[in-house]
C-alpha positions in Angstrom: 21.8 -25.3 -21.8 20.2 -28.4 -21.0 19.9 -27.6 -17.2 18.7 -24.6 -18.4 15.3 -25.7 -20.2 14.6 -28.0 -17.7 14.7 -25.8 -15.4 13.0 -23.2 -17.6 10.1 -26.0 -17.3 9.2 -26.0 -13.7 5.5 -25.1 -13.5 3.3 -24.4 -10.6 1.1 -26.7 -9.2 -1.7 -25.0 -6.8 -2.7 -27.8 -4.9 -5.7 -28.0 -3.4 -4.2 -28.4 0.7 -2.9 -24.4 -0.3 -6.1 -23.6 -1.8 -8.0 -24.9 1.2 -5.3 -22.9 3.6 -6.5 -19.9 1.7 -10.0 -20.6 2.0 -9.5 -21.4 5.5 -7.8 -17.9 6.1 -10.3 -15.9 4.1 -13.2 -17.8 6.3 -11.3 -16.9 9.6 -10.7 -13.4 8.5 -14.4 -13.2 7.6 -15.1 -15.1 11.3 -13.1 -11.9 12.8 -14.9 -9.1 11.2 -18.4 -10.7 11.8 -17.2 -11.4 15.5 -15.9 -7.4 15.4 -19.0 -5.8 13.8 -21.3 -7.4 16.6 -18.6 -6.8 19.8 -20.2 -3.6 21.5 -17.2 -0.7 20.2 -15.1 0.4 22.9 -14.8 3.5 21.4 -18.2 4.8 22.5 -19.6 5.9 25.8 -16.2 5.4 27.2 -14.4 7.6 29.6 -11.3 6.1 27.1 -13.7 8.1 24.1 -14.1 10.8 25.7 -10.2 11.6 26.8 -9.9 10.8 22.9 -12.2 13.3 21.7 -11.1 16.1 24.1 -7.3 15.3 23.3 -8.5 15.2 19.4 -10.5 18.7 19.9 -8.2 20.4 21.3 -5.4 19.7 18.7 -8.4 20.7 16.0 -8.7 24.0 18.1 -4.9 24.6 18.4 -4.9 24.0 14.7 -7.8 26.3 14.2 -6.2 29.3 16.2 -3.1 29.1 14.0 -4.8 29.3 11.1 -8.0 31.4 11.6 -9.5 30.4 8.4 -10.4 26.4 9.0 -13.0 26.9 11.9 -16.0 25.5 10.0 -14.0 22.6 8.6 -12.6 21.6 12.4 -15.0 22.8 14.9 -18.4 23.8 13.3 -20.8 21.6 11.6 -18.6 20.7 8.7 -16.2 18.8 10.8 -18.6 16.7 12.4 -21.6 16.6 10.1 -21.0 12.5 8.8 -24.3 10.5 8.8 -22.9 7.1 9.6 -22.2 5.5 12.6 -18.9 5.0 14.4 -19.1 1.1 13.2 -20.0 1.8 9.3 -17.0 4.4 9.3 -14.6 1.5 11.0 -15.8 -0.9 8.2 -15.1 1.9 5.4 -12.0 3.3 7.0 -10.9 -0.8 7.0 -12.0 -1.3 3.7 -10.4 1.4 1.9 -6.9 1.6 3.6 -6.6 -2.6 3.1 -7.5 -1.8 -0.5 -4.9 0.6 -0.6 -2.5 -1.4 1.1 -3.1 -4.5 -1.4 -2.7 -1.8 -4.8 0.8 -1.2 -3.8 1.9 -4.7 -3.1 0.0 -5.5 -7.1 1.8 -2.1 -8.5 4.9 -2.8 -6.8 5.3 -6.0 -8.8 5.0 -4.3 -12.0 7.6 -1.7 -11.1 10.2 -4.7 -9.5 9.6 -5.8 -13.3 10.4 -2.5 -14.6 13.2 -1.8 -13.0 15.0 -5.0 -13.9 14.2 -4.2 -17.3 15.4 -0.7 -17.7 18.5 -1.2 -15.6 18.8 -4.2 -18.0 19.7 -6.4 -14.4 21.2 -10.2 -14.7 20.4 -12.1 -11.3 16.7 -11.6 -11.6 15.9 -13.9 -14.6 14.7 -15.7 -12.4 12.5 -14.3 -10.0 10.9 -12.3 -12.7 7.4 -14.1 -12.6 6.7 -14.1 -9.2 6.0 -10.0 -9.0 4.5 -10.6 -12.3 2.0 -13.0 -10.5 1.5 -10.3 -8.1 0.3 -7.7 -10.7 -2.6 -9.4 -11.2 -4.3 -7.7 -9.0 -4.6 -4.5 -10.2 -7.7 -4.6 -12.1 -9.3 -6.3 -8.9 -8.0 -3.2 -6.9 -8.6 -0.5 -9.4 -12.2 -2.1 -9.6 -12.7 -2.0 -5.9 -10.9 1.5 -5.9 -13.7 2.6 -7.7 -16.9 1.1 -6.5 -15.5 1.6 -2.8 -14.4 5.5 -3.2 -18.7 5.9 -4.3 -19.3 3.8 -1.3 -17.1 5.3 1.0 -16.1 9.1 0.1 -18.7 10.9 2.9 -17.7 9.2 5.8 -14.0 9.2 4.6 -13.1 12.0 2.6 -14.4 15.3 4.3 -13.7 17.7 1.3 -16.5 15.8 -0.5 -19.3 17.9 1.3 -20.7 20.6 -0.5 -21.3 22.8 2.3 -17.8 23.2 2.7 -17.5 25.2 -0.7 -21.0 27.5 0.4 -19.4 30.8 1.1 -23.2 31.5 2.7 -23.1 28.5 4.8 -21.3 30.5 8.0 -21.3 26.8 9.4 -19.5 24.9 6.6 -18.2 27.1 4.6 -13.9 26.3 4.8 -11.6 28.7 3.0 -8.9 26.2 3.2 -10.8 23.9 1.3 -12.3 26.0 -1.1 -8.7 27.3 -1.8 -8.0 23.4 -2.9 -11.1 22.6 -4.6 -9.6 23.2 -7.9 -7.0 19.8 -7.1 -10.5 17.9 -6.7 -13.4 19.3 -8.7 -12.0 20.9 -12.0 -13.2 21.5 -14.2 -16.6 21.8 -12.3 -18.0 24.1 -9.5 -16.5 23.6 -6.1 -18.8 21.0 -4.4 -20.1 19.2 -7.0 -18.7 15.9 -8.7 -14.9 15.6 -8.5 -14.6 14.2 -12.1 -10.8 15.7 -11.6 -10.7 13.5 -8.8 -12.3 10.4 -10.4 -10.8 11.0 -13.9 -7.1 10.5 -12.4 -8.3 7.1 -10.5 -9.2 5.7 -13.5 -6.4 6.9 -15.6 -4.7 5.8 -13.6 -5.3 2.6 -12.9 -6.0 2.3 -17.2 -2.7 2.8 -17.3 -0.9 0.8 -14.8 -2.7 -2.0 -16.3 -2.3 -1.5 -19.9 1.6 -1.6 -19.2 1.4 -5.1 -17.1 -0.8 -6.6 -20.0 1.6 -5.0 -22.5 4.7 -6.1 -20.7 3.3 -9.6 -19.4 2.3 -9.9 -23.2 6.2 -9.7 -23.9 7.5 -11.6 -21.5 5.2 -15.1 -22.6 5.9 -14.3 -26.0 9.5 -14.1 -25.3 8.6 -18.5 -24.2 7.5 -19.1 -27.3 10.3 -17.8 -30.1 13.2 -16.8 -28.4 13.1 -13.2 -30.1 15.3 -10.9 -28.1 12.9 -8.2 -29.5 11.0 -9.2 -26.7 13.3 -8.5 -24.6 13.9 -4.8 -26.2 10.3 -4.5 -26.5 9.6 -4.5 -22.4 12.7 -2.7 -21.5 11.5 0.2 -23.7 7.7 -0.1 -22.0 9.2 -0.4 -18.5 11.1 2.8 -19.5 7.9 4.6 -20.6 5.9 2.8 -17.3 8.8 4.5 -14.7 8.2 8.1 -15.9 4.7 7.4 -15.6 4.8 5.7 -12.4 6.8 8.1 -10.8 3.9 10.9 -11.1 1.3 8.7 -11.0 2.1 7.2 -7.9 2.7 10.6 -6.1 -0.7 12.0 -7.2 -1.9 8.9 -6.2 -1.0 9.3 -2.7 -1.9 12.8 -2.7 -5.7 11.4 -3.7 -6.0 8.6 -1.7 -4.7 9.4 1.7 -3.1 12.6 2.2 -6.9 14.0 1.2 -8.2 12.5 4.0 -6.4 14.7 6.2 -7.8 17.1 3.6 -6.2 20.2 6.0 -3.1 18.7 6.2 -0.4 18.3 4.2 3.1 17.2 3.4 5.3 17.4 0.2 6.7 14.0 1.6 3.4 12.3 1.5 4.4 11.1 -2.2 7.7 9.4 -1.1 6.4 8.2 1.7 3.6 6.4 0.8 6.0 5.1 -2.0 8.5 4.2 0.1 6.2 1.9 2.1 4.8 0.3 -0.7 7.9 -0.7 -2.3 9.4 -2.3 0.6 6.3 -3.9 1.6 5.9 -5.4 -2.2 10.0 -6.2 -2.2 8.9 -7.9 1.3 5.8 -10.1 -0.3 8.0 -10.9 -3.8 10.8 -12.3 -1.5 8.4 -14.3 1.0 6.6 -16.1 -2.2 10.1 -16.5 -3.7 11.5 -18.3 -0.5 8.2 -20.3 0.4 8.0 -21.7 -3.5 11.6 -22.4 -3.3 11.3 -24.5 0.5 8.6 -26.3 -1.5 11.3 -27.3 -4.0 10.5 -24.7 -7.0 12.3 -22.6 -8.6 15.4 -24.1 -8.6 17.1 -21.4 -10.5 17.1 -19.8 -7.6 20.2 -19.6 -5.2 21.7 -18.1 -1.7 22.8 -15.8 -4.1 19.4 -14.6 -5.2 18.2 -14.7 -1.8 21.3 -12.7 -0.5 19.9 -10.0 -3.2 16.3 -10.4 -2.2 17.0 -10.0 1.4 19.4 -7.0 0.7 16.9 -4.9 -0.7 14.4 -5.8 2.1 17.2 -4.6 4.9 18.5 -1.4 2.3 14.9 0.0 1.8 13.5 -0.8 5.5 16.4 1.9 6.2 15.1 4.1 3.3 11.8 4.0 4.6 13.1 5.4 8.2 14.6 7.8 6.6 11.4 9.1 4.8 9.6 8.7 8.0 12.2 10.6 9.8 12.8 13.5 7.5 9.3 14.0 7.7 8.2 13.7 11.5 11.8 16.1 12.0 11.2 19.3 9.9 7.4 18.8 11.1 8.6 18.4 14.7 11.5 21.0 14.7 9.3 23.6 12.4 6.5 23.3 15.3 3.9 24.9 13.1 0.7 24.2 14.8 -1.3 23.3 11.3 1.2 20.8 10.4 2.1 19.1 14.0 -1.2 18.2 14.7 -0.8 15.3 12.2 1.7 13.9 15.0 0.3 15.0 18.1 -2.9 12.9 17.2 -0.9 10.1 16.4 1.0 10.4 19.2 -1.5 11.0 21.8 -4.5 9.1 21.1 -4.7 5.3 21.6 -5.0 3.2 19.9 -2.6 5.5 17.3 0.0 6.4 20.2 1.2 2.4 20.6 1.4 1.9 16.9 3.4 4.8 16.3 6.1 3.2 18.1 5.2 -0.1 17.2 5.8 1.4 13.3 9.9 1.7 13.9 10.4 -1.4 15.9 8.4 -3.5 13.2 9.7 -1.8 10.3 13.0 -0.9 11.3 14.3 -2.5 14.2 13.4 -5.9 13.8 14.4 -6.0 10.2 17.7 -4.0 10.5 19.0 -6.4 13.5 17.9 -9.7 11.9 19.1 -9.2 8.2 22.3 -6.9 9.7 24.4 -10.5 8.7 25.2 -11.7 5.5 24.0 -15.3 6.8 20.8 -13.7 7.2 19.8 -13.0 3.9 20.8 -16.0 2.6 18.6 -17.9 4.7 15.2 -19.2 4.0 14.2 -19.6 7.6 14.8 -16.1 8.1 13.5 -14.6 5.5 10.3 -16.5 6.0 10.3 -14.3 9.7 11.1 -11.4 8.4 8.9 -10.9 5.7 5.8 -11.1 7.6 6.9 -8.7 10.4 7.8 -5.9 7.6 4.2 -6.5 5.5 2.6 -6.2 9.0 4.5 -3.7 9.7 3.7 -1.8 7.0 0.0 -2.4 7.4 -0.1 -0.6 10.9 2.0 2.0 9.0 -0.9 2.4 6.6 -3.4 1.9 9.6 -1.5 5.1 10.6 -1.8 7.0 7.7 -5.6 6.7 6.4 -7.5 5.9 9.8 -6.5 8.7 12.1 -8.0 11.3 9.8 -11.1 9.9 9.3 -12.1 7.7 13.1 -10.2 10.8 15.1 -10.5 9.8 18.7 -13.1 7.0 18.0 -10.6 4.8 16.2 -10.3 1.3 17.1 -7.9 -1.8 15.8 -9.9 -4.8 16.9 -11.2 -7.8 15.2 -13.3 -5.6 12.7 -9.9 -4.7 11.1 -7.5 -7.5 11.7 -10.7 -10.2 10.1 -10.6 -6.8 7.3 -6.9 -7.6 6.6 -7.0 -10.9 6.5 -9.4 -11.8 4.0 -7.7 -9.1 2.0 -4.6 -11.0 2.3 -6.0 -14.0 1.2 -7.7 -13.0 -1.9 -4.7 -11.7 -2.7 -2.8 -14.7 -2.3 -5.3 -16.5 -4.0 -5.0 -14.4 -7.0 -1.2 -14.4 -6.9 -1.0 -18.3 -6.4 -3.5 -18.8 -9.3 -1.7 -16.4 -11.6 1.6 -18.3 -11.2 -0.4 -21.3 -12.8 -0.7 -19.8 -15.9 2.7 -19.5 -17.2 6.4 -21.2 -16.7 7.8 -19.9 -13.3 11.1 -19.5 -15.0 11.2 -17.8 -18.4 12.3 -19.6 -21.0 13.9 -17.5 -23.4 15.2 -14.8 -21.0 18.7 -13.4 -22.6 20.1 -12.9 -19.0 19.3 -16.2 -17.7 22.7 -17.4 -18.0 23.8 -14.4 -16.3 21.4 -14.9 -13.3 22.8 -18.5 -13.5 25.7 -17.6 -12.8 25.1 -15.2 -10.4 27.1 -15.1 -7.2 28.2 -12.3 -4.8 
């Protein structure tokens, strides 16, 4: 028991080398996107552009003729009728995918939480406050949700235009559209405010957070008396949290990225979207696990853990392929033309063609061959490799998913986005790192800490 508190002691030390690394990242990232806002886009007045546009019109066409009832919303005036230049849509496209991106690898440590407390798990004792660290950003990314969707939502989300609603705008008008206004603009007239829309962004981000305050609450208490109601206490919130999680999560997706494909859609997006956020979050928790413990923390933490870590890294890189697969098959083998043109695009146009391949090497490939050993996972050198290919990975997999439907054949992935990413990634860190300051990295009082002790497989 001994061992045990003095382990149970280890505290994090942000030093200031790390903090000036971070500040060093966020400056080179913001270095990048100054250096990509002023480079003259290749994306216009290009014979490349134009192949795009024609490749992307005639999809919109094929998909119009299928249909016969989304004309306006592909061809006419409402398809094309954004104010802002190709440049401000790349910097909004950038912004809001990252932020995206960075609210699943913050709401994916809250549900790694969860799930250790509702399956009442052992060998995480001890890894417990680094995804708690990582929920910190949630208010930061519910915050930016929010200011950026008010920002953003013209150039991004095409179902936001009114015209689109006028039934005596022969233009605009879109009956596919107008058919799903309900989802966006209830209880209010089609083509006005979207409280619907607005009101689930911020419920659900209210809630999210309420249960990481309420849980984190627990868990700090639990350091200071011992109580195993504590411990009762956040199973039974983390219970609660996964119902809600599961349909918040799906609507979520639903909102924030199949919309912008607003003709589209998939009764996958849900699970797919989840899918790449939970691997890309199990993916971040073990690569902060591994770097603290090469800098000699958490020393609770054994080949063991690791081994666990790493499994669920390798296990859910394979679950994500098989979301992505199930999807792009019945799409693919149904052939309807409405549906398919999601692919074709992605396919077809650069620069979306050579990451759609790059998406199954980097998040399935690469991370199925190297952690195929049990050596592998036990190892912090790998790990450390790994992890970064899945999160990038998994960023051109979000890349994928948001800025096809809003840049069509004028998208771009250049120094504008990768200087985008990388500041994102560095406040993020930043956050994480400072968070971990705040509170023992091991919990004190934990009733399965002997357990996870004593874990070995």
């Amino acid at each position: 028991m001994n061992d045990t508190h003095i382990i149970a002691d280890e505290k994090y030390e942000f030093k200031s080398g790390t903090r000036s690394k971070l500040f060093m990242l966020f400056g080179a990232g913001l270095l990048l996107f100054i250096i990509g806002v002023l480079m003259p886009s290749s994306a216009e007045h290009s014979p490349r552009a134009e192949g795009k546009e024609h490749i992307t019109t005639e999809i919109s066409k094929n998909m119009v003729a299928s249909t016969q009832q989304a004309e306006a919303g592909h061809e006419g005036g409402g398809g094309e009728h954004h104010g802002s230049s190709t440049l401000v849509k790349r910097i909004f496209t950038s912004l809001w995918m990252n932020n995206v991106f960075f609210t699943g690898l913050a709401i994916i440590g809250l549900f790694f939480i969860a799930i250790q407390y509702a399956s009442q798990a052992g060998w995480s004792a001890g890894v417990k406050r680094v995804p708690l660290a990582m929920g910190h950003w949630i208010p930061i990314a519910g915050l930016l949700m929010l200011v950026l969707w008010f920002v953003v939502k013209d150039d991004v989300f095409h179902w936001t235009h009114a015209g689109l609603y006028d039934k005596g705008n022969v233009e605009e008008y879109d009956k596919i559209l107008d058919g799903k206004s309900g989802f966006f603009f209830w209880p209010m007239a089609a083509g006005s405010f979207p409280i619907f829309f607005v009101l689930r962004m911020v419920i659900f981000f209210g809630l999210w957070y309420l249960f990481f305050i309420w849980i984190k609450k627990e868990m700090l208490a639990e350091d200071i008396d011992g109580s195993l109601e504590h411990w009762y206490t956040s199973r039974k919130l983390s219970a609660i949290f996964l119902i809600i999680f599961a349909v918040s999560s799906s609507v979520a997706a639903w909102d924030w990225v199949m919309s912008i494909d607003a003709h589209w859609f998939s009764t996958m997006t849900g699970w797919y979207v989840f899918a790449s956020w939970w691997v890309t979050g199990l993916a971040m928790i073990t690569f902060i696990t591994v770097s603290l413990k090469g800098a000699g923390y958490l020393k609770v933490v054994n080949s063991n853990h690791l081994h666990d870590l790493g499994k669920f890294v390798f296990a859910f890189s394979i679950f994500w392929t098989y979301i992505w697969f199930s999807q792009f098959m019945l799409i693919f083998y149904a052939n309807i033309p409405e549906e398919t043109v999601y692919f074709v695009q992605r396919r077809t146009v650069a620069p979306y063609s050579w990451i759609f391949f790059a998406n199954l090497i980097l998040n399935f490939v690469l991370p199925f061959l190297l952690l195929m050993t049990r050596d592998a996972k036990r190892q912090i050198s790998m790990l450390q490799v790994v992890c970064p290919i899945v999160i990038m990975g998994h960023w051109f997999d979000h890349y994928q998913m948001v800025t096809p439907g809003v840049m069509k054949g004028a998208g771009e992935l250049g120094l504008l986005e990768i200087g985008m990413a990388i500041m994102f990634m560095a406040a993020f860190l930043f956050v994480t790192l400072t968070s971990l300051t705040k509170f023992p990295l091991v919990p004190k009082h934990d009733p399965m800490m002997q357990e996870s002790l004593g874990h070995h497989i």
